[in-house]
C-alpha positions, 0 to 999 in steps of 0.5 A, spaced: 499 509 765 493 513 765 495 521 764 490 523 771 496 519 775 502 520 769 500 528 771 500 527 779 506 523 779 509 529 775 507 534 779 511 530 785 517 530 782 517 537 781 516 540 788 523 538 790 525 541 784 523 548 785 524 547 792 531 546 790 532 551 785 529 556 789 534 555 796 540 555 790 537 563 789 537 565 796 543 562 797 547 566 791 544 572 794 547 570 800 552 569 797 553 576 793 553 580 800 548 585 796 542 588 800 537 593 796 538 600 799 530 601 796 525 596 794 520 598 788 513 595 790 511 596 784 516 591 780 515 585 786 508 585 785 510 585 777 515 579 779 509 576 783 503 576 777 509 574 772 511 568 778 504 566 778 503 565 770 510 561 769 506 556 775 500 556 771 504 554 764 508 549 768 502 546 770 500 547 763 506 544 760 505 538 766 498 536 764 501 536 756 508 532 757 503 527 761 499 526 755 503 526 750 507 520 753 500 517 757 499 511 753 493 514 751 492 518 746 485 521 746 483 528 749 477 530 751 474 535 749 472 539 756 480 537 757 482 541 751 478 547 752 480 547 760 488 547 759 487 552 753 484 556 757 490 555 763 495 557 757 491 563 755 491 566 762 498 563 763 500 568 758 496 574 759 499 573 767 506 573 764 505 578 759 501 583 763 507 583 769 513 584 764 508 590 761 509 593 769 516 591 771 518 595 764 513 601 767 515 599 774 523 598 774 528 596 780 535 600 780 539 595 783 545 599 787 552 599 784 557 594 789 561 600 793 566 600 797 569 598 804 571 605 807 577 609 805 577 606 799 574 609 792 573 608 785 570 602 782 577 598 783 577 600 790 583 603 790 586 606 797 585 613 800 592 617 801 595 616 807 591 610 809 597 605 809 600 611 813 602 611 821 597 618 821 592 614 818 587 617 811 588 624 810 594 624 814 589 623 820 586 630 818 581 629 813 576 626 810 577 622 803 572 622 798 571 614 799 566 609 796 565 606 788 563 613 786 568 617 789 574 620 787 579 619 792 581 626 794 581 629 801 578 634 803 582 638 809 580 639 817 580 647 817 587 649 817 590 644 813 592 643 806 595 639 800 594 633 798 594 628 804 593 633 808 600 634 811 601 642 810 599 648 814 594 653 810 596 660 811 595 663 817 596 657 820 603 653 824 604 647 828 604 646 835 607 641 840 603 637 838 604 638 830 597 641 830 596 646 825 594 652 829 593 659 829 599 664 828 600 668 834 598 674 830 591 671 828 585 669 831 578 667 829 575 660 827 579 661 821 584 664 823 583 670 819 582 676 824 587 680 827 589 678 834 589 683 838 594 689 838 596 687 831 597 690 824 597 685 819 595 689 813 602 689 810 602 681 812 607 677 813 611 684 815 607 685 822 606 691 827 603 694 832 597 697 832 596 704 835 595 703 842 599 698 844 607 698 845 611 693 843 615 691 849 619 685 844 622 681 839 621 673 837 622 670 831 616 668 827 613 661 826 615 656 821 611 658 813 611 654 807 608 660 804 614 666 806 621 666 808 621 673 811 620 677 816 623 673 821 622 677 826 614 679 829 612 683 835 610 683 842 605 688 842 604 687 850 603 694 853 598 699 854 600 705 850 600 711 855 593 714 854 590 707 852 586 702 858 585 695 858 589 689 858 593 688 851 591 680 850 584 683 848 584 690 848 587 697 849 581 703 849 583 710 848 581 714 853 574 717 853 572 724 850 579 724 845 579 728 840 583 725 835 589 729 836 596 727 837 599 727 841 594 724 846 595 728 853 591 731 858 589 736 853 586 732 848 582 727 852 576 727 857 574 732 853 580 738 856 577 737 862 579 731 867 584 726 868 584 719 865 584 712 868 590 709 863 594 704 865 601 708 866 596 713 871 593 707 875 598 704 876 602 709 879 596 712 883 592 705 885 595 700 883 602 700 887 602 706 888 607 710 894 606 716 898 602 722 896 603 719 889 596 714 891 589 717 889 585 719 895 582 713 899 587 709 895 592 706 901 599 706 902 602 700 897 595 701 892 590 695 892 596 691 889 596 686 895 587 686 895 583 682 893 575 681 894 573 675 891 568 674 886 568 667 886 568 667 879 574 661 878 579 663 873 586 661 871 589 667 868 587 675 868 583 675 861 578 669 865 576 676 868 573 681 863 570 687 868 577 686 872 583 683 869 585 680 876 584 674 877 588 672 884 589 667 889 592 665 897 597 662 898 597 655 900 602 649 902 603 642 902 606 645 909 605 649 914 608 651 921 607 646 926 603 649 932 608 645 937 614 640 937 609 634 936 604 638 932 605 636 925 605 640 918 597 642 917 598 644 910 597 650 911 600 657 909 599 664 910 593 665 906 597 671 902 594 674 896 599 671 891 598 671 883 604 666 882 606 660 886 613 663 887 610 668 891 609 662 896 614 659 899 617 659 906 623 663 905 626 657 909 632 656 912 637 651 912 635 648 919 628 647 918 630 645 911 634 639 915 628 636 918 623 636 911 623 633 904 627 637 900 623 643 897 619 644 902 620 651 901 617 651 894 611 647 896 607 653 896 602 653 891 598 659 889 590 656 889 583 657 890 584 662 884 578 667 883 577 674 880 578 680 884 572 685 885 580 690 885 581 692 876 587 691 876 588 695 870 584 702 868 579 702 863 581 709 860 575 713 863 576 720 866 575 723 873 576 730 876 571 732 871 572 740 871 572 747 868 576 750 865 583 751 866 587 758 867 592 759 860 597 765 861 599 766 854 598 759 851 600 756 858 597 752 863 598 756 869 592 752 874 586 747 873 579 748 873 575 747 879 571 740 880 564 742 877 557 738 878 556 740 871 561 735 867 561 728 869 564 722 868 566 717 864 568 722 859 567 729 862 562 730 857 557 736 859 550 734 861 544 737 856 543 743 858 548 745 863 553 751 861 559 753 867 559 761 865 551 761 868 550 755 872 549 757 880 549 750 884 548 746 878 541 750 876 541 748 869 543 742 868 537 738 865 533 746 866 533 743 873 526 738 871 532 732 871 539 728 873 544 727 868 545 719 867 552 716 862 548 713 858 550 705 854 549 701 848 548 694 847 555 693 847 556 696 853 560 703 850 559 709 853 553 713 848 553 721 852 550 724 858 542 723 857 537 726 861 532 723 865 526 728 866 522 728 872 515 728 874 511 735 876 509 735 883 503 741 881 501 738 876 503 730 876 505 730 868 512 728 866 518 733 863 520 731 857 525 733 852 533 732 851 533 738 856 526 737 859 525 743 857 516 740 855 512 739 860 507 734 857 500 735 856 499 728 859 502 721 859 501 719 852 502 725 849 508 729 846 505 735 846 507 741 851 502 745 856 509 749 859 516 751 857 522 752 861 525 759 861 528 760 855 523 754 851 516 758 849 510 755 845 509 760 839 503 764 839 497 762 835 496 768 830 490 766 827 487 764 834 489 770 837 487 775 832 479 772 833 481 772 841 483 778 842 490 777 846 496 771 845 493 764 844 499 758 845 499 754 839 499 746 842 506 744 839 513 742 842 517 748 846 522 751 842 528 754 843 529 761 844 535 765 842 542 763 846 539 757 848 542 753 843 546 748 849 540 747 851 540 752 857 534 755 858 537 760 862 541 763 858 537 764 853 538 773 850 542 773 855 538 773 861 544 772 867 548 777 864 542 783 865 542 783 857 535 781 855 529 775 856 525 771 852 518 774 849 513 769 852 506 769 849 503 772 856 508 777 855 504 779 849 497 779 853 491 782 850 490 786 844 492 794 846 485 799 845 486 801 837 491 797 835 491 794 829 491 787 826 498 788 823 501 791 830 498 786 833 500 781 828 507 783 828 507 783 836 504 776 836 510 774 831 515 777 835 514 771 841 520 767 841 525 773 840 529 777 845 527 783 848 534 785 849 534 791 855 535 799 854 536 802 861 539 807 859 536 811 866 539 806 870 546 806 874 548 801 872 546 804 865 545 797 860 544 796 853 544 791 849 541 789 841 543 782 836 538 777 836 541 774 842 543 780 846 549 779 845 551 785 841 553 792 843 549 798 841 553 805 840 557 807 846 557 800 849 562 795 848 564 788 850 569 788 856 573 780 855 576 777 861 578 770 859 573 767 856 568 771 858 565 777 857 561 783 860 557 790 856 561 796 859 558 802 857 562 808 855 562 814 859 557 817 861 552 814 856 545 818 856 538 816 852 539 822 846 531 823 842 531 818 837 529 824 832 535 828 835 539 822 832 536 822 826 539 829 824 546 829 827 547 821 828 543 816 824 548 810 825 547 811 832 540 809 832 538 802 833 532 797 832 529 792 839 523 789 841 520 791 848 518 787 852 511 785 850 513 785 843 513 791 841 518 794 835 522 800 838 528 804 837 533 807 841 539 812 841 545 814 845 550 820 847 556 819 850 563 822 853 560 829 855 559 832 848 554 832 842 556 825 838 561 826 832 561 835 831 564 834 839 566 828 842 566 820 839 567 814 843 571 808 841 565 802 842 564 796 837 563 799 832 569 804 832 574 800 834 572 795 828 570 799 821 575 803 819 572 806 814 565 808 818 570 813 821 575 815 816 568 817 812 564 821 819 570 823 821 574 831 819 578 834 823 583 835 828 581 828 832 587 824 835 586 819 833 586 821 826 592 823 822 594 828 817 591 824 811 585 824 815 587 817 816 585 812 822 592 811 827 589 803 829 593 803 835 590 809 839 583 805 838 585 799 841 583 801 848 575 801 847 571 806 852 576 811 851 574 818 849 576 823 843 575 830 842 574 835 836 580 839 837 577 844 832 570 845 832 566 850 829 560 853 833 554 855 829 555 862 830 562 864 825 565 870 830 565 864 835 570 858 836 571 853 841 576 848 842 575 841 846 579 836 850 579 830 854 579 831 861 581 828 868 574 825 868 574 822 861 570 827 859 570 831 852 571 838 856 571 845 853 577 849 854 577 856 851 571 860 846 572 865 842 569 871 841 
């Protein structure tokens, strides 16, 4: 047979072949159920060049086989040279997709595992034969070929399967691990609220809660004792709130214990803790319920939100959450009516509280419990709190004490406000006239609030300048504002100045107000303009820049300087002419100046002058009294000097009065002082008990005249007053 035909014959034969060879691959690849999670191009294009140089060899290898067992044996040259060329393409396909399948290799997947099973026997996972499942039904095991078989645990749970309470944790009814009724938080690892745990297992109650019982503790596979927990289920006295979730201290406490009506609302109110406001709103009687509180208290009101609830804590402003009273049944309206599932329409919080309170006769002719079918629903929270929110109320001033004793409240005040009874910037009870210096009257006082709702202080608001158009501003609106977008005061309130622009002011010839904020003027510190050198006590005034004025006729650059510098200061008063006769000095007025002297009435404090306090030279001073001299500041600026005399006689050789300076330093007495004055003893000593009535006067009882044949002897008359009584000749 010719090898042309031999070839094509050969070639037929093998098309099955293949055909088969190729279905019995697929069919092991079926069979083997691997797939390929990812295919590598790079290594089936290398199979597909390496494919198609075997097909060229075979075709080869075809062509020789039918040759060589062809009887004819003779070649032609053009064949030789064309299958040569076939067998070194062959090879170059073959050789170069071998080359790229080890450049491009495909990573074949390891067979895994069915779910729950691990390792490369495929064991199973703990528990998998278990009623609860794998991990106990509360896990998830570490499964497959390359997985080692451990659970790892739902939050809560612990052990090897998954079968143990983690601490902090303990069954339910349902057998679920849950937090320990001490414990709250997605992990359990936050105090629940009233609860001590710092000293875990041992539990207590934290300070504002009270523990209203005992129950035994849950079982733990971590501690044996206690056995016993706490019910922190009541507001302490002095705490607002609702326990499940917070008990507050009353606001404006001061850290002191015990916590009373002193030591909250700043000392000046009352406070809504849940003892008072269940005694005086809540389910009050008599003259026990606060004003506009009705008889019973608002116990049976409720104002519905309609926000739905089932429990107190669904109403976090309130606490109450209440419904009305409904019933399968209801009073017939005549003997044929039927029962119209109506009921009283009560407020109820308990379904017991709904019921007919029935009677057996109509007991014969219903089902049986028919008198408890009442059901409390249509549950919303209540506009009404049902408990109090630890702030204060009845803001006043300050009480009356007789020897460390309460002995009356202060009156209700506008200058203290709720929610703490804190004072509003700049008010001050002692100098306040119908709430004048609240916010320096260029505002309204407001509570201010964080965030999260807790109360910061009392804050101004400032209003704006109806002359001007500008805004007050400040912490007390104490800066009328240049403009709107600036910080920069044109005008202080009384008691706040702007400071004089020296350099300006010399150049100009008269004080020049630097552009700056306003300042404080001594005795203002509270932000009481007002009270500023003690202005409503008649004692002095600030020094303003236009109360300095133009630069007088000769005055120098340091006198003026010196007056330019001194605004801001007090110009403490010197009437001394005056009935009545006031002075004061101190940088806020506040000090008495020889023969004066402060008279306390509680807290408050008035200068009272000795007796008949007259203006004495200064230079008369400078001889006979230098102590008696003292140092203010007039009105315009100007640095002046003053003295006095007083109970009738020349100061200190006839008379003294008991003043500041001389019921306080001894010393300067026993040192000035000789002579036969009573309230020294015979070593010349003070006798402190006869200087403790300040106002009083003393006399020399031996004083000495300038001239020696001539004596004269003093006391203290009727009038108060050092009078002569004999001369001697």
């Amino acid at each position: 047979m010719e090898p042309k035909a031999l070839f094509i014959v050969l070639s037929t034969l093998l098309i099955p072949v293949g055909i088969g060879i190729s279905g019995l691959g697929i069919a092991k690849i079926i069979d083997s159920g691997y797939s390929l999670d990812e295919i590598n191009h790079g290594f089936v294009f290398s199979g597909l060049w390496v494919a198609l140089g075997v097909i060229i060899f075979w075709q080869w290898l075809t062509w020789f086989a039918a040759h060589l067992i062809s009887f004819v044996r003779a070649y032609r040259a053009e064949q030789i040279m064309f299958n040569c060329g076939m067998l070194i393409i062959a090879l170059c396909f073959i050789l170069s997709g071998i080359t790229s399948m080890e450049n491009n290799p495909l990573y074949l997947n390891v067979c895994d595992c069915k779910k729950d099973y691990w390792g490369i026997e495929c064991a199973e996972c703990p528990g998998l034969s278990t009623p609860e499942g794998v991990c106990s039904g509360h896990g998830v095991c570490d499964d497959g070929v390359l997985g080692v078989g451990t659970c790892s645990c739902n939050q809560g749970y612990v052990g090897a399967n998954c079968t143990i309470c983690a601490l902090h944790y303990t069954r339910d009814d349902n057998n679920n691990c849950v937090c320990e009724r001490v414990w709250t938080g997605d992990q359990c690892e936050v105090e629940a609220p009233g609860f001590d745990n710092s000293q875990y297992p041992y539990v207590f109650c934290k300070r504002g809660w009270t523990q209203t019982e005992s129950i035994p503790t849950t079982t733990s596979a971590y501690w044996t004792f206690p056995t016993n927990w706490p019910v922190c289920g009541k507001c302490s006295p002095y705490f607002g709130g609702h326990p499940a979730v917070e008990c507050k201290p009353c606001l404006g406490w001061n850290g002191s214990l015990p916590m009373d009506d002193e030591n909250v609302c700043n000392g000046h109110g009352s406070c809504w803790h849940n003892d008072a406001y269940e005694k005086h709103v809540w389910d009050c009687t008599g003259t026990d319920c606060a004003p506009g509180i009705p008889q019973g208290g608002i116990k049976n009101q409720c104002t519905p939100s309609w926000d739905i609830c089932e429990v107190d804590t669904d109403c976090p402003d309130t606490f109450n959450c209440a419904g009305r009273c409904r019933s399968l049944y209801g009073w017939p309206n005549g003997p044929t009516e039927a029962w119209d599932k109506e009921y009283n329409g009560n407020v109820c919080r308990d379904s017991t509280e709904c019921n007919f309170q029935g009677n057996p006769y109509i007991g014969s002719i219903l089902p049986a419990g028919w008198d408890t079918e009442g059901e409390c629903t249509e549950r919303t929270c209540c506009a009404e709190p049902k408990r109090g929110n630890a702030t204060c109320y009845n803001c006043r001033a300050n009480d009356t004490y007789v020897d460390g004793v309460r002995t009356a409240y202060g009156p209700i005040v506008m200058g203290r406000f709720p929610p703490a009874c804190d004072e509003c910037p700049g008010w001050d009870n002692d100098v306040d006239v119908n709430g004048q210096t609240i916010c320096n009257g260029k505002g309204t006082c407001n509570p201010m609030y964080n965030k999260l709702e807790e109360y910061t202080g009392m804050e101004c608001k400032c209003q704006t300048d109806i002359e001007t158009g500008s805004q007050w501003r400040g912490k007390y609106c104490e800066c009328l504002a240049t403009s709107i977008y600036s910080d920069t005061c044109q005008k202080c309130v009384q008691g706040f100045y702007l400071p004089a622009d020296v350099g300006t002011s010399l150049t100009a010839n008269e004080a020049k107000e630097a552009a700056t904020a306003c300042l404080m003027c001594p005795g203002s510190e509270k932000g009481t303009g007002v009270a500023a050198c003690n202005w409503k006590k008649g004692l002095g005034g600030c020094i303003y820049a236009d109360a300095v004025k133009k630069r007088k006729e000769d005055e120098s650059d340091t006198d003026f300087s010196t007056r330019l510098t001194n605004v801001g200061k007090c110009a403490c008063s010197n009437q001394l002419l005056d009935i009545p006769t006031v002075a004061a000095t101190g940088a806020k007025c506040d000090e008495a100046p020889p023969n004066f002297y402060k008279m306390e009435i509680g807290s408050d404090w008035f200068m009272m002058s000795c007796p008949r306090t007259l203006p004495l030279g200064v230079e008369v001073c400078q001889t006979i009294a230098p102590n008696y001299i003292w140092d203010y500041i007039g009105t315009d600026g100007t640095p002046r000097q003053s003295c006095t005399q007083s109970c009738g006689g020349k100061p200190i050789e006839m008379s003294m009065c008991v003043d500041e300076l001389a019921s306080s330093q001894h010393n300067y007495l026993e040192a000035t002082f000789s002579g036969e004055w009573n309230f020294l003893d015979d070593n010349n000593k003070v006798i402190p008990s006869k200087l403790e009535q300040k106002g009083v006067c003393y006399c020399n009882g031996n004083d000495m005249l300038p001239d020696p044949n001539m004596e004269a002897h003093y006391y203290r008359g009727a009038n108060g007053l050092c009078t002569k009584s004999k001369v001697k000749y």
